[in-house]
C-alpha positions as CSV (number, residue, x, y, z in Angstrom):
1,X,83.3,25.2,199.9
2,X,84.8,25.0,196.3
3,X,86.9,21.8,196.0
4,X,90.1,21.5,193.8
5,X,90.3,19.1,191.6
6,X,93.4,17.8,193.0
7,X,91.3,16.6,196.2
8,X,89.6,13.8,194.1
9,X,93.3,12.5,193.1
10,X,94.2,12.4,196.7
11,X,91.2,10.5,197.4
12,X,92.0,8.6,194.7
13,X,95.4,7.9,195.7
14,X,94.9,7.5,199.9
15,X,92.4,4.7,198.6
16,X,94.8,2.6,197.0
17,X,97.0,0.2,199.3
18,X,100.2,1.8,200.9
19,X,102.9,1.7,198.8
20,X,104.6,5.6,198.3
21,X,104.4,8.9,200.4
22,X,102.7,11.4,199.0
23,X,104.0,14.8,198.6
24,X,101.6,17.6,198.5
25,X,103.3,20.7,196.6
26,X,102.9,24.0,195.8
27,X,103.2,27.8,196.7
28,X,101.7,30.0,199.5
29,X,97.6,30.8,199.2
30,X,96.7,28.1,196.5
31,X,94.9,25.7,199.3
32,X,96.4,22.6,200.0
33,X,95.7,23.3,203.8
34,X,92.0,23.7,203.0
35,X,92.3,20.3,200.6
36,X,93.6,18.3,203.5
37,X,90.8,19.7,205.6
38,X,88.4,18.8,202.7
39,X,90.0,15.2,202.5
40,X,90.3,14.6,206.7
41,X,86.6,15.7,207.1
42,X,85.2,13.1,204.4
43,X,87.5,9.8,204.7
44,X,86.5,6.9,207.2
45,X,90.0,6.2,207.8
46,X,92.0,7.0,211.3
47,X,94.0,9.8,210.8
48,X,96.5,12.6,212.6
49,X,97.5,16.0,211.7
50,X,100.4,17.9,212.8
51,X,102.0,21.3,211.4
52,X,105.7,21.9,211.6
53,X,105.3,25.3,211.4
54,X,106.5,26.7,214.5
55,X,108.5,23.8,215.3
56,X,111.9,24.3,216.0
57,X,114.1,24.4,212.6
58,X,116.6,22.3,213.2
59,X,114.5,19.6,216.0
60,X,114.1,16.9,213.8
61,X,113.4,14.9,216.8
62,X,109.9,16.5,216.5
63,X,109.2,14.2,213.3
64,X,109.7,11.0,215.1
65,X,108.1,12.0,218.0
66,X,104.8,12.3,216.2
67,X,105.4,9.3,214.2
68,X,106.0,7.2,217.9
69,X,102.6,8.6,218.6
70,X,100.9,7.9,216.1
71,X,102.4,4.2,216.1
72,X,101.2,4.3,219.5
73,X,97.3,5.2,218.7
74,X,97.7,2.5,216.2
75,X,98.6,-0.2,218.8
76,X,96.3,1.2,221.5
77,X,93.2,0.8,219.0
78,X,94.2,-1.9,216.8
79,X,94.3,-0.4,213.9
80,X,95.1,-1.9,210.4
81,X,95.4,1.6,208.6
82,X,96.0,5.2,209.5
83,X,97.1,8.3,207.8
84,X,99.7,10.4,209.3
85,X,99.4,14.0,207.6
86,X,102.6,16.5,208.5
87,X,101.8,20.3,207.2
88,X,105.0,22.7,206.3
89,X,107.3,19.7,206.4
90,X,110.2,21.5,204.8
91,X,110.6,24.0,207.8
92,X,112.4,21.6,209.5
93,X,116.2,21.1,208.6
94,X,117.1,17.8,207.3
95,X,113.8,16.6,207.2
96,X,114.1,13.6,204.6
97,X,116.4,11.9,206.2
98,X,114.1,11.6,209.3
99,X,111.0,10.3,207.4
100,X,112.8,8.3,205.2
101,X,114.3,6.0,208.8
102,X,110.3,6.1,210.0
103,X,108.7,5.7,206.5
104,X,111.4,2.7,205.9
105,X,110.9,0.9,209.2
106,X,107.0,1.1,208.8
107,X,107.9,-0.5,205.9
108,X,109.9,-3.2,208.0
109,X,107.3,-3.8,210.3
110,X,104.3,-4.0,207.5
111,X,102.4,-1.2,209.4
112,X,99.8,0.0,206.9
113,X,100.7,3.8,207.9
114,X,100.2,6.0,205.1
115,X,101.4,9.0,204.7
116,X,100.7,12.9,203.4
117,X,103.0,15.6,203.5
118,X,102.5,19.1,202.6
119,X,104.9,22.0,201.7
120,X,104.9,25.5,200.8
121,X,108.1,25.5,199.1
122,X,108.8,23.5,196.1
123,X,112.6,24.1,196.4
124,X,112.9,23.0,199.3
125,X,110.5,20.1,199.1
126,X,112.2,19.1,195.7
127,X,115.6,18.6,197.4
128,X,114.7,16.8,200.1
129,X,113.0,14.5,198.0
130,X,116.2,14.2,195.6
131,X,118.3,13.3,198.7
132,X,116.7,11.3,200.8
133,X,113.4,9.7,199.4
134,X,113.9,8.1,195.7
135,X,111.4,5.8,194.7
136,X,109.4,6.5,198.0
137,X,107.2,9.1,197.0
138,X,105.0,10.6,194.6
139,X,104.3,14.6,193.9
140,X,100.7,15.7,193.7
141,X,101.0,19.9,192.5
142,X,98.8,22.8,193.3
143,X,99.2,25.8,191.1
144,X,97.8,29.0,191.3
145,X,94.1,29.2,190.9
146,X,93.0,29.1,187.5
147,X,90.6,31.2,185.3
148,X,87.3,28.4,185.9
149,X,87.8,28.1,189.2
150,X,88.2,31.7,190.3
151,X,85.0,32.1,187.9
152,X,83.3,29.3,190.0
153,X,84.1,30.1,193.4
154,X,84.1,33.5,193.1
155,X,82.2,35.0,190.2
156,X,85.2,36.2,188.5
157,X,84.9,37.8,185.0
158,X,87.4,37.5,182.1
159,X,89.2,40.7,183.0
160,X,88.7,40.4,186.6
161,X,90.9,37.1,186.8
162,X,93.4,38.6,183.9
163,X,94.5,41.9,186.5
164,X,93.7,40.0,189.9
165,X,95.0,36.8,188.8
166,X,94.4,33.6,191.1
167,X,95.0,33.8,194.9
168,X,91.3,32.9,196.2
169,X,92.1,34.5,199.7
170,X,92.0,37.8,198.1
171,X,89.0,37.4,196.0
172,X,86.7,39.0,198.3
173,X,89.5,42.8,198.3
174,X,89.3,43.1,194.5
175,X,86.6,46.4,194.3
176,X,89.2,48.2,197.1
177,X,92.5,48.0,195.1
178,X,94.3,49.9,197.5
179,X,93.0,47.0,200.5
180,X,93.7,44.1,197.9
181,X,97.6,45.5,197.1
182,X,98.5,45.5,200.9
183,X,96.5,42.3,201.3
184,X,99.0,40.9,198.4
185,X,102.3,42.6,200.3
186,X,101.5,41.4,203.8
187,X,99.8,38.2,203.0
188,X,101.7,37.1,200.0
189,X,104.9,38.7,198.8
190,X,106.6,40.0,202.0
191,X,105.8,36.6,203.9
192,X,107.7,34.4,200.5
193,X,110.6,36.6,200.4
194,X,111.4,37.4,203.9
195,X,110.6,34.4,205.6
196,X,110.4,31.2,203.0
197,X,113.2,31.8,200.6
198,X,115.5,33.0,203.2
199,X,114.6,29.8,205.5
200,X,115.9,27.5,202.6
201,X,118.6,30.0,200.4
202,X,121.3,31.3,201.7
203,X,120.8,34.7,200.6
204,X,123.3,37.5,200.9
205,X,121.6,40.7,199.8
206,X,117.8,40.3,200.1
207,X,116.8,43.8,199.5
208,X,118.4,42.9,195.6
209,X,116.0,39.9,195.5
210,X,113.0,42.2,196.6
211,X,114.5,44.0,193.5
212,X,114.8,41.5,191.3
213,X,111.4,40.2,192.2
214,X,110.0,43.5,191.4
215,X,111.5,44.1,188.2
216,X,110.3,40.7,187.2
217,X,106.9,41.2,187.8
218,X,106.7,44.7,186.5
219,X,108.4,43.6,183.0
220,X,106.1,40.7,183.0
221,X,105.8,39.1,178.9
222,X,108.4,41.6,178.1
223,X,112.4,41.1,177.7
224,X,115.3,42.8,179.5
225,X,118.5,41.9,179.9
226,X,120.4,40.8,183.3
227,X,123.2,43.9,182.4
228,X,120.2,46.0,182.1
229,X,118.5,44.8,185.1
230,X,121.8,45.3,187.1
231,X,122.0,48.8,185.8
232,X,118.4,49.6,187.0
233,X,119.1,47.8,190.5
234,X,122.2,49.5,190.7
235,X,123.8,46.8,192.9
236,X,125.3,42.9,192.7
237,X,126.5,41.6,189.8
238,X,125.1,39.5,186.7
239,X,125.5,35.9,188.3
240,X,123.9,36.8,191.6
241,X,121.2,38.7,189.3
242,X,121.0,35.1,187.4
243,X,121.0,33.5,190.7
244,X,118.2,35.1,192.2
245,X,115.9,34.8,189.3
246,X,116.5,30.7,189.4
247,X,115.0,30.9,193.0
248,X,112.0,33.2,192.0
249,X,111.6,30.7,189.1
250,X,112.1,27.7,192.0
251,X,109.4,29.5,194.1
252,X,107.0,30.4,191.8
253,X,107.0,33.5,191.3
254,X,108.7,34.9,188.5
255,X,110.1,33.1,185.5
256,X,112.9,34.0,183.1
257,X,111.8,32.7,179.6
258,X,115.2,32.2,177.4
259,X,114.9,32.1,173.7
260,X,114.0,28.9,171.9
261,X,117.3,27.5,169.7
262,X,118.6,24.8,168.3
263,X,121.8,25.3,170.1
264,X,121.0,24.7,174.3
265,X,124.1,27.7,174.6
266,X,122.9,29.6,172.5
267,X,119.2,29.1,174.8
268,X,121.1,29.7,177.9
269,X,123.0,32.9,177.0
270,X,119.9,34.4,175.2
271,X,118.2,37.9,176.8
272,X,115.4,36.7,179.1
273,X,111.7,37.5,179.2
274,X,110.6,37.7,182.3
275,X,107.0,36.0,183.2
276,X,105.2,36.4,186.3
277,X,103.6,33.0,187.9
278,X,100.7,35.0,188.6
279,X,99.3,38.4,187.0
280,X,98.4,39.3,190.4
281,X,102.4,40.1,191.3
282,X,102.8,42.2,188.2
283,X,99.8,44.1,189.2
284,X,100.5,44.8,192.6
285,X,102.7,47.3,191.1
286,X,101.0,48.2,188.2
287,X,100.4,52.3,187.4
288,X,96.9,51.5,186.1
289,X,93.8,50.8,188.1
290,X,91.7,47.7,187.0
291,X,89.1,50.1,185.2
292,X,92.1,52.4,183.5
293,X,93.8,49.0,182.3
294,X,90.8,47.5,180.9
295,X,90.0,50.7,178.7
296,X,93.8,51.1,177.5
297,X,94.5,49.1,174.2
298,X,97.9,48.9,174.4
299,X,98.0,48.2,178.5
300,X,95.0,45.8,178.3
301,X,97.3,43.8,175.5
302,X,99.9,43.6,177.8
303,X,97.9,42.5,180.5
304,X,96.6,39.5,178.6
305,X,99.9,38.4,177.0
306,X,101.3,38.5,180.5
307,X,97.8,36.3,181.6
308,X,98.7,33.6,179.1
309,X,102.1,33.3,180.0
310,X,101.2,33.0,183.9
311,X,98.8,30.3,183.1
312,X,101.8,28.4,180.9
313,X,104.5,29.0,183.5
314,X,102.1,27.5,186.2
315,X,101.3,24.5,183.6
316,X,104.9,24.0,182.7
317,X,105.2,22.9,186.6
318,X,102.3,20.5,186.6
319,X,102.6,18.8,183.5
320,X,106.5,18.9,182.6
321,X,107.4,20.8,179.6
322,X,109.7,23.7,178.9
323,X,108.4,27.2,178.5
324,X,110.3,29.4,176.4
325,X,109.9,32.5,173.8
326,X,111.4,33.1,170.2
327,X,113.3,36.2,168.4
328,X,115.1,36.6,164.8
329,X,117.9,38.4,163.7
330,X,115.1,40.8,161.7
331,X,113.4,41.2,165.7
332,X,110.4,38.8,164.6
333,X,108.6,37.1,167.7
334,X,107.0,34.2,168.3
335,X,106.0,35.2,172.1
336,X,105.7,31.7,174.0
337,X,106.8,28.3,173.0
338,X,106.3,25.1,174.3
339,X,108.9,22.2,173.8
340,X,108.9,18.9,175.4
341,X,111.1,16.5,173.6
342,X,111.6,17.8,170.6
343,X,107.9,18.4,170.4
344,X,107.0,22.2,170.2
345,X,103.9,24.3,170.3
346,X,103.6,27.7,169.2
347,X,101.7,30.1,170.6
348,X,100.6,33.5,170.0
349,X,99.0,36.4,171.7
350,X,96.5,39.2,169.8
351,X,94.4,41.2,171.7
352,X,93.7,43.2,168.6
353,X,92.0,42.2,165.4
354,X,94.9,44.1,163.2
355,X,98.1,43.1,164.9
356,X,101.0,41.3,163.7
357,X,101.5,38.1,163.5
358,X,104.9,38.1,161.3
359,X,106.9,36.3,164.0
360,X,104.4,33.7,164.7
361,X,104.4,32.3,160.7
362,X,108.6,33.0,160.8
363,X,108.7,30.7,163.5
364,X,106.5,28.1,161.9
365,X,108.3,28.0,158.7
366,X,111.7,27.7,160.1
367,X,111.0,25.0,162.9
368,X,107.6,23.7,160.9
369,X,109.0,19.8,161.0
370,X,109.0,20.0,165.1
371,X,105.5,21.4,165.8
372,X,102.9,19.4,166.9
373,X,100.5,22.5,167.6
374,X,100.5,26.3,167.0
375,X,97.5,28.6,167.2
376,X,96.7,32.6,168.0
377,X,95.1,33.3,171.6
378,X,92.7,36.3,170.5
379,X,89.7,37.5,168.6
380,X,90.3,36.1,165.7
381,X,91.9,32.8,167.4
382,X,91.5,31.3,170.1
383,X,89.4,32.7,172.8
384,X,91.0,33.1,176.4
385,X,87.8,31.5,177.4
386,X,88.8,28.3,175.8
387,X,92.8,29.1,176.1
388,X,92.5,28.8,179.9
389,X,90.9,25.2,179.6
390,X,93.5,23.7,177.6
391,X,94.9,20.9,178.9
392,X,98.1,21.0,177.6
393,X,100.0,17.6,177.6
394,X,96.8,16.6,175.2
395,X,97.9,19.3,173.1
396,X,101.1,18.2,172.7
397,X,99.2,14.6,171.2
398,X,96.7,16.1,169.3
399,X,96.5,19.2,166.8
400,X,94.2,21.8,167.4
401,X,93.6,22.4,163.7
């Protein structure tokens, strides 16, 4: 079974002595269940494993019930160290609260209980985490699967992970489209937006986020504004438009990209492009086939661009930095940039060995002092075999050039 490399940081981490929960986070089908399962069937140590889904939303009695028993197992075999491992914490209401009381009188008693939590829903994790457990925990993020390890596991080519994108559990429907888009509806997108943003949001009209969600996919790497947006939706207004697109960002799944500016107003009041997480949710609605995308210039272009920008969204998550786009007054586009601090990268995308790269050399000559990095993602760049290895905080520290 393929192994993440996030498992060897947990191992890493449950090795060292107790000192911080830790907080494994990401969205639905990336494996952190399978991880755990990895990690559990490998380490010497005494451990237990409960899932919350299922449990009761608002019984968080449930928590210290399994933390009493676990205590108890402890006593019973004189332990000196377990691991207490609680999957789909965040379904359960007020959850914090409740581990931060056990995780704090463990602490107390100088019980050498560690422990792992998992959840599906970064939002929802995040703020419990904000409210309740400062400087008692630390994150470890799954993203989507990425191009190597979809090639590795699954024997994915170049184009196969570009229109498919990364969800391993529907590697094995890609040659029977028709299987692997109902696979993505009923396995992926329906369970996210009816069940997991609605436990956590208090949403008021979810057919408009289905709509929203849509929309965001299907424009994936291009722009469109929220007034346009509305029109096409025909229903809510701008600010719950806005709204709903900050929880699909939250979630993972689509991303607004605002327009890189000096001014942080004039960022925030620029026209969006939207960005898809993961290709695989602007294909579920895409018009072409795999084989009629790959042999359509124009459509193939688009479909990388909007690769690139999944794999810097998902990065953005993991390793901190601001994803963003840029436009001129004369329409000139730099199509992603990456700014942390006042640091930026710019990147562009070419599928084709004549296109444009105007808006790519605009960019660098107005905000030239600022950029640490900038390079073309193409033929004559470079390659998306090597683009999808980068690791990007060591761009940020060392040019490229």
């Amino acid at each position: 079974m393929y192994k993440r490399a996030q498992l060897s940081v947990l191992e890493s981490r449950m090795a060292e002595s107790r000192r911080t929960i830790h907080v494994v986070m990401g969205p639905r089908q990336v494996g952190k269940s399978t991880m755990i399962d990895q990690f559990v069937e490998h380490t010497s140590v005494p451990y237990s494993l409960f899932s919350a889904d299922g449990v009761g939303k608002t019984n968080t009695d449930w928590i210290s019930e399994k933390w009493y028993e676990v205590r108890t197992k402890m006593m019973l075999y004189g332990e000196n160290e377990h691991i207490l491992i609680i999957d789909e914490i965040q379904k359960i209401a007020g959850w914090s609260e409740t581990v931060k009381k056990e995780w704090d009188q463990d602490t107390r008693d100088k019980r050498n209980l560690k422990v792992i939590l998992l959840g599906s829903s970064r939002l929802l994790i995040q703020k419990g985490l904000e409210e309740s457990l400062e400087g008692r925990y630390e994150t470890l993020k799954m993203g989507y699967w990425e191009w190597e390890e979809m090639r590795e596991a699954f024997g994915f080519t170049m184009e196969q992970f570009i229109y498919f994108g990364g969800f391993p559990g529907l590697a094995p429907y890609i040659n029977d489209e028709d299987r692997w888009r109902r696979m993505m509806e009923d396995s992926i997108i329906s369970p996210i937006l009816n069940r997991d943003i609605l436990d956590i949001e208090e949403i008021r009209n979810p057919s408009l986020l289905r709509q929203v969600f849509e929309i965001g996919s299907m424009y994936s790497a291009q722009e469109i504004s929220l007034n346009k947006m509305q029109g096409v939706v025909n229903s809510g207004t701008v600010p719950t438009i806005s709204s709903y697109l900050r929880i699909l960002d939250e979630t993972m799944l689509v991303k607004p990209l605002y327009k890189y500016d000096n001014s942080t107003i004039k960022t925030k009041n620029s026209v969006p492009k939207m960005q898809a997480y993961n290709n695989a949710f602007r294909n579920s609605y895409c018009q072409h086939t795999f084989e009629e995308a790959v042999m359509n210039k124009v459509e193939w272009g688009r479909q990388v661009e909007s690769a690139v920008g999944a794999y810097l969204a998902g990065r953005s998550v993991i390793d901190g930095f601001q994803l963003l786009f840029w436009r001129d007054e004369k329409k000139n586009e730099c199509d992603y940039v990456l700014k942390k601090g006042e640091s930026l990268i710019a990147i562009e995308v070419k599928s084709g060995h004549a296109d444009n790269i105007e808006g790519y050399l605009a960019f660098k000559n107005r905000f030239g002092r600022n950029i640490v990095n900038s390079f073309i993602v193409g033929p004559e760049g470079l390659p998306l075999e090597d683009f999808f290895k980068l690791n990007i905080p060591s761009v940020f520290r060392k040019s490229l050039i």
